[in-house]
Wavefront OBJ file of the C-alpha trace (Angstrom):
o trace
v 215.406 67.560 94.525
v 215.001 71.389 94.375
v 213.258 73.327 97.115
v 210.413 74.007 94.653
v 209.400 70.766 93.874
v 210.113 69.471 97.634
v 207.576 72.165 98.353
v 205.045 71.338 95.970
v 205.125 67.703 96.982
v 204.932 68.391 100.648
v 201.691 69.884 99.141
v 200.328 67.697 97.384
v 200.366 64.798 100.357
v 198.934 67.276 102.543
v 195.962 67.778 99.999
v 195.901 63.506 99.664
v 196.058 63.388 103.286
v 193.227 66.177 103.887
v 191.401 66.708 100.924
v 187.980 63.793 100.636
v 187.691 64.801 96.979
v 191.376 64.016 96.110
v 192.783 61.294 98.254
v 191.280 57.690 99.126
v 191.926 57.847 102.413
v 190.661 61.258 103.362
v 187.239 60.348 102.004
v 185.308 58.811 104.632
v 187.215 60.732 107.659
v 187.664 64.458 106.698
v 184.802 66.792 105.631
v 184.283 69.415 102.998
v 182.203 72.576 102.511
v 181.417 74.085 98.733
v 180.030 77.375 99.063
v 177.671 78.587 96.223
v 179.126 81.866 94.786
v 179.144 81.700 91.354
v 175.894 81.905 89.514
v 177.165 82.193 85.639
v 179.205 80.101 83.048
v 181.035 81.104 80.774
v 180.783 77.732 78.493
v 177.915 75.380 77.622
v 178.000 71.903 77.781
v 175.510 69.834 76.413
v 174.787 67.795 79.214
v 174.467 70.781 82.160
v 171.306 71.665 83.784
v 172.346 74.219 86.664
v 169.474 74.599 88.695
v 168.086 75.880 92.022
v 166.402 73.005 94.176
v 166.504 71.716 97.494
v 166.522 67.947 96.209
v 168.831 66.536 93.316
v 172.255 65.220 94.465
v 174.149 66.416 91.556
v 176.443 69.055 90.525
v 175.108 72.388 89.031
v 172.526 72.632 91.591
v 172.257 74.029 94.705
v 169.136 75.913 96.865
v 170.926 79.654 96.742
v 173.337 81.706 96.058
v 175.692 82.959 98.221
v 177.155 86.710 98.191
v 181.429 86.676 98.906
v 180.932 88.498 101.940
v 178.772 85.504 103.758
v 181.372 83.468 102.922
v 183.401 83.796 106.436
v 180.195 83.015 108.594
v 179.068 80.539 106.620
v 182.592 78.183 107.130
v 182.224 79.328 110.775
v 178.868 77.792 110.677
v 179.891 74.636 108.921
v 182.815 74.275 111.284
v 180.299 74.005 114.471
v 177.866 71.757 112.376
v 180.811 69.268 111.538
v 184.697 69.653 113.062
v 186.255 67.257 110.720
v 185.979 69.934 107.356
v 189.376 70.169 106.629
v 188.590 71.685 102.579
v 186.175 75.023 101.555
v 185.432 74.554 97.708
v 183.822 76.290 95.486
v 182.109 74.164 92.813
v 179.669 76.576 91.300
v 176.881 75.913 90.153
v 178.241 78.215 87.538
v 181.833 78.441 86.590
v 184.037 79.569 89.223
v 186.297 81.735 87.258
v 183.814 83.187 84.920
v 183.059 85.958 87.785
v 185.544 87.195 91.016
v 182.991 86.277 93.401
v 184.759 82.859 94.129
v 188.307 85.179 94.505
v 186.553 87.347 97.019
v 184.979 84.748 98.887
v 188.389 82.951 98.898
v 190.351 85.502 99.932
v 187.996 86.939 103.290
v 187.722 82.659 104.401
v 191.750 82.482 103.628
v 192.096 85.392 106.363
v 190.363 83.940 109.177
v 190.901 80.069 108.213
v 194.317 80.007 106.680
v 194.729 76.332 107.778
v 191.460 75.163 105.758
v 192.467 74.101 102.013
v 190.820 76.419 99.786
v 189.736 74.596 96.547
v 188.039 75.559 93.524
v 186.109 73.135 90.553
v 186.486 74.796 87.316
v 186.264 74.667 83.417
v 189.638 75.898 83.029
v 188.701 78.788 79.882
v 189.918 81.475 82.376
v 191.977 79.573 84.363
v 195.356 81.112 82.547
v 194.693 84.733 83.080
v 193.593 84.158 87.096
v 196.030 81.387 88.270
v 197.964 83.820 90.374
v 195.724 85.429 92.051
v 193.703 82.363 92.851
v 197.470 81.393 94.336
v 197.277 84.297 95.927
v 194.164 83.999 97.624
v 195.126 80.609 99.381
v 193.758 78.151 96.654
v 195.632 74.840 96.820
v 194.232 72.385 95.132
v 192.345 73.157 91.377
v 189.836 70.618 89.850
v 189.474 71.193 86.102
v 186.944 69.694 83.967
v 188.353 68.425 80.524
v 186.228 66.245 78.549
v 188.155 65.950 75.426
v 191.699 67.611 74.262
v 190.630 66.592 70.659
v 188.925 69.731 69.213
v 186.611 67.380 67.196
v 185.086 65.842 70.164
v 184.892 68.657 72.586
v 183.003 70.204 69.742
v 179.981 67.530 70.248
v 180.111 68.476 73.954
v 180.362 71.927 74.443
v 178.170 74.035 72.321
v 179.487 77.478 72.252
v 181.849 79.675 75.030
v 181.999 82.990 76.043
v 185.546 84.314 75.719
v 186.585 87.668 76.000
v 183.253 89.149 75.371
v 182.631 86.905 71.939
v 180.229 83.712 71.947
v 182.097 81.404 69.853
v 180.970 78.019 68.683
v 182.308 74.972 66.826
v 186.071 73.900 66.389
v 187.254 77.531 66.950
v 185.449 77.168 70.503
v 187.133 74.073 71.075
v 190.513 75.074 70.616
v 190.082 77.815 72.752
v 188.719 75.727 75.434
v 191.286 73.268 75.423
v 194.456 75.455 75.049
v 193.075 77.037 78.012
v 192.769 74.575 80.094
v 196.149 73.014 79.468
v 197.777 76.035 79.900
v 195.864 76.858 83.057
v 196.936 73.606 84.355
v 200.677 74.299 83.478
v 199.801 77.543 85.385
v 198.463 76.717 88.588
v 200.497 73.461 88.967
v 203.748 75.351 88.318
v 203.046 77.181 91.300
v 202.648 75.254 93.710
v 198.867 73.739 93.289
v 197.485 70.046 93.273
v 195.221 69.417 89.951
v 192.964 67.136 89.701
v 190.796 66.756 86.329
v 187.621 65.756 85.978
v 186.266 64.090 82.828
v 182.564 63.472 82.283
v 182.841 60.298 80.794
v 180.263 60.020 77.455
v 180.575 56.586 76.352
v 179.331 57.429 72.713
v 181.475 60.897 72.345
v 184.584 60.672 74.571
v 184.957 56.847 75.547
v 187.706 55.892 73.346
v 189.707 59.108 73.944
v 190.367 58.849 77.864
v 193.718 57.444 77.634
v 194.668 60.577 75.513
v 193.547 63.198 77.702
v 194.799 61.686 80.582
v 198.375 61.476 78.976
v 198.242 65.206 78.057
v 197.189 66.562 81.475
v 199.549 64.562 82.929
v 201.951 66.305 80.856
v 200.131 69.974 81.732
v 200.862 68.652 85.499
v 197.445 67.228 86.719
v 198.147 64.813 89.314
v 195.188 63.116 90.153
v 192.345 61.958 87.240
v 188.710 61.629 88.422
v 186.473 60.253 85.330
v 181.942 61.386 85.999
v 179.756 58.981 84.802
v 177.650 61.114 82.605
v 173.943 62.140 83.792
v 171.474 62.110 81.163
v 170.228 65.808 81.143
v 170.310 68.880 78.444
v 170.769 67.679 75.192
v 171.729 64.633 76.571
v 168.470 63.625 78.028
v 168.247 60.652 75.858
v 171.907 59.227 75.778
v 172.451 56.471 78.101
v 174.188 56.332 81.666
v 177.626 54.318 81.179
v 177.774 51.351 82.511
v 179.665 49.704 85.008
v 182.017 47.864 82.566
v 182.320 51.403 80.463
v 183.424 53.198 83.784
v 186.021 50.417 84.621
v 187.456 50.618 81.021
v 188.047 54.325 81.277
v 189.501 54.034 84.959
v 191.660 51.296 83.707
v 192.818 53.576 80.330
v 193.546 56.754 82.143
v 195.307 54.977 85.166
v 197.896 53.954 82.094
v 199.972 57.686 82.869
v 197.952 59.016 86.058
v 196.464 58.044 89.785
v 192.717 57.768 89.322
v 190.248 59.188 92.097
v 187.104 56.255 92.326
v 184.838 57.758 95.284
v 183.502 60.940 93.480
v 180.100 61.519 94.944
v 178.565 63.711 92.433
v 178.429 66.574 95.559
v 175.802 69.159 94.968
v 177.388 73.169 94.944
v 175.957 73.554 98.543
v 177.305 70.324 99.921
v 178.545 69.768 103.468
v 180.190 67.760 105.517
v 181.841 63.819 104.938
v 181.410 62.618 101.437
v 179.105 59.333 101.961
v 177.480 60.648 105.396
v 174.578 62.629 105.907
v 175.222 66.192 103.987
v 174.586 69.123 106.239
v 173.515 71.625 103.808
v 170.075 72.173 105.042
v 171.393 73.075 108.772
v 173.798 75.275 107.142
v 171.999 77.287 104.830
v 168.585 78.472 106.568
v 165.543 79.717 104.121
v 167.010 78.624 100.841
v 165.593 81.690 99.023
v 165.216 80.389 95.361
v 166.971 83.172 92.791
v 167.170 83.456 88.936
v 171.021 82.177 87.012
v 172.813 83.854 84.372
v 173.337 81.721 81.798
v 175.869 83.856 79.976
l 1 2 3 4 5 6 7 8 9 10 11 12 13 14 15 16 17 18 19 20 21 22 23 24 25 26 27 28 29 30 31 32 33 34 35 36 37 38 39 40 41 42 43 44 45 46 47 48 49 50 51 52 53 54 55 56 57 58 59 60 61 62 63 64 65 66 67 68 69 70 71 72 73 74 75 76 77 78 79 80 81 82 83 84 85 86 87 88 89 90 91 92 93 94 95 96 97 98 99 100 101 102 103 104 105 106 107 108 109 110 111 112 113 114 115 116 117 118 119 120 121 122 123 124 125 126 127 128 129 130 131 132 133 134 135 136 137 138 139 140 141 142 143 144 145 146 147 148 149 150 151 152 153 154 155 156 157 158 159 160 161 162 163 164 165 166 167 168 169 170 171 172 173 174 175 176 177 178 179 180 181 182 183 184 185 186 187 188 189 190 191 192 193 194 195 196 197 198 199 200 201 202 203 204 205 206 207 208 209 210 211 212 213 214 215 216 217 218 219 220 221 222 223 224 225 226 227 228 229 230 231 232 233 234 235 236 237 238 239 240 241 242 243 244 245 246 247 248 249 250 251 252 253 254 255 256 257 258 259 260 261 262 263 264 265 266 267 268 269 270 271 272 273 274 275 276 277 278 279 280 281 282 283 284 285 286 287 288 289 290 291 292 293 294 295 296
C-alpha cells in the first residue's frame, strides 16, 4: 500500500469513528455543530424551500445567518453547551461553495480547533475549482448532493444553475452540474478527503436510477452513500413522500457498489449537538434575528 492511500484510509476511519453523519457508530455518541454561513445557491432544485424559522427540522432552514468571523466563538460556545462535538459543518442553508464565507469561517475555527473535523454539505457545481483550498482550510470530510448523473433526469430536478455568471437551464444545466460534481469528487477525494453523497431520493424521477449513480460516484471516489427521503415542498408540494418499501429498495440498489449511511436526521443548518438527542441550537444562537436570502 502506498503512503498516500495508507494516509487517506487512516482518514477515513477517523471520520467513521468521529463523524455522527458518516459512521453508524459515531451517531448516537459524538456530536456535531453546522454553522449557518452561507445564505445563497447557486442551483435550484425543485424541491428546496430555504427558509428562516425557528421551527421546521429540515435542511435549508435555519433562524440566522452567521458572519465568518463569529464562527470561532460560536464552536467555543457549542463546545461548553455539549463536549462530545467532535465535527463543525457547514450545511448552508444556501450552497456552501457558491460564496467564501464557509472558507473563511473554516479556516479562523481550523486555527483554534485543529482537532475538530471540519465538514462541508455541498452541491458540488463549484466543488472543482475550490477543492484545494477547502483542503487547505482543514476540511476532511465533503458531503455532495447528486440526485441523478443522467442529464435527462437531473433536468426534472434542478431547474436552472448559476455558473460562471450565466443562468443556464435544461440539459445544458445538467451536464454542467453533473460533470462538476464528479469531478469535484475525483478532486477532493484524491486528496485526502472522505465523500459522502447524498441523494434525495424522488420515487417518480430518480427511483430507478440509484444503482447508477451510486456506481459512478463510487468510481469518482465517494465512499459512503446516504439516500433523503424526499420532502414534499417547492414544486414538489404535491408529489408524495416515499415510502418505507421505496427507501429500502434504493438502500438495497446503491449498497450493490457502496456502504450506505441509514441514520440521516434531516439536521436543520443551525443544528447542534448528538443527532437523535435534544438539538442545542436555541442555547447556542441567542436572538435569532430573522434576515432576507439571496436566491441567486
Amino acid at each position: 500500500m502506498s503512503l498516500g492511500k495508507e494516509i487517506k484510509n487512516i482518514q477515513d476511519i477517523k471520520v467513521s469513528q468521529l463523524h455522527p453523519c458518516f459512521g453508524a457508530a459515531a451517531h448516537n455518541k459524538y456530536g456535531r455543530l453546522h454553522l449557518p454561513v452561507s445564505p445563497s445557491c447557486n442551483i435550484q432544485c425543485r424541491f428546496c424551500s430555504r427558509t428562516l424559522n425557528k421551527t421546521e427540522e429540515r435542511p435549508g432552514v435555519t433562524g440566522k445567518i452567521l458572519k465568518p468571523e463569529e464562527a470561532p466563538k460560536i464552536v467555543n460556545k457549542a463546545l461548553e453547551l455539549c463536549p462530545d462535538i467532535t465535527v463543525v459543518g457547514i450545511a448552508g442553508p444556501g450552497d456552501t461553495l457558491a460564496t467564501d464565507n464557509a472558507l473563511k469561517a473554516f479556516k479562523l475555527v481550523n486555527e483554534e480547533h485543529p482537532e475538530l473535523i471540519k465538514c462541508i454539505s455541498t452541491n458540488g457545481l463549484l466543488l472543482p475549482q475550490k477543492a484545494q483550498a477547502l483542503y487547505d482550510a482543514g476540511v476532511r470530510s465533503v458531503t455532495v448532493t447528486v440526485n441523478a448523473v443522467d442529464p435527462a433526469i437531473l433536468d426534472k430536478i434542478v431547474s436552472r444553475i448559476s455558473y460562471n455568471g450565466v443562468k443556464l437551464t435544461g440539459i445544458t444545466a445538467a451536464e454542467i452540474l453533473i460533470g462538476s460534481q464528479l469531478e469535484g469528487i475525483e478532486k477532493i477525494s484524491a486528496l485526502g478527503a472522505t465523500v459522502k453523497v447524498n441523494t434525495v431520493l424522488i420515487p417518480e424521477i430518480n427511483g430507478e436510477h440509484i444503482s447508477e449513480i451510486s456506481k459512478t460516484v463510487k468510481a469518482a471516489g465517494a465512499k459512503i452513500y446516504n439516500i433523503i427521503p424526499l420532502i414534499p415542498q417547492g414544486e414538489f408540494k404535491d408529489f408524495k413522500t416515499p415510502s418505507c418499501d421505496d427507501l429500502a429498495k434504493a438502500r438495497k440498489a446503491a449498497s450493490d457498489f457502496m456502504e450506505v449511511f441509514y441514520h440521516c436526521k434531516h439536521c436543520r443548518a443551525d443544528a447542534c449537538g448528538i443527532p437523535g438527542k435534544a438539538d442545542l441550537s436555541s442555547k447556542l444562537y441567542d436572538n435569532r434575528q430573522m434576515e432576507t436570502f439571496s436566491h441567486g
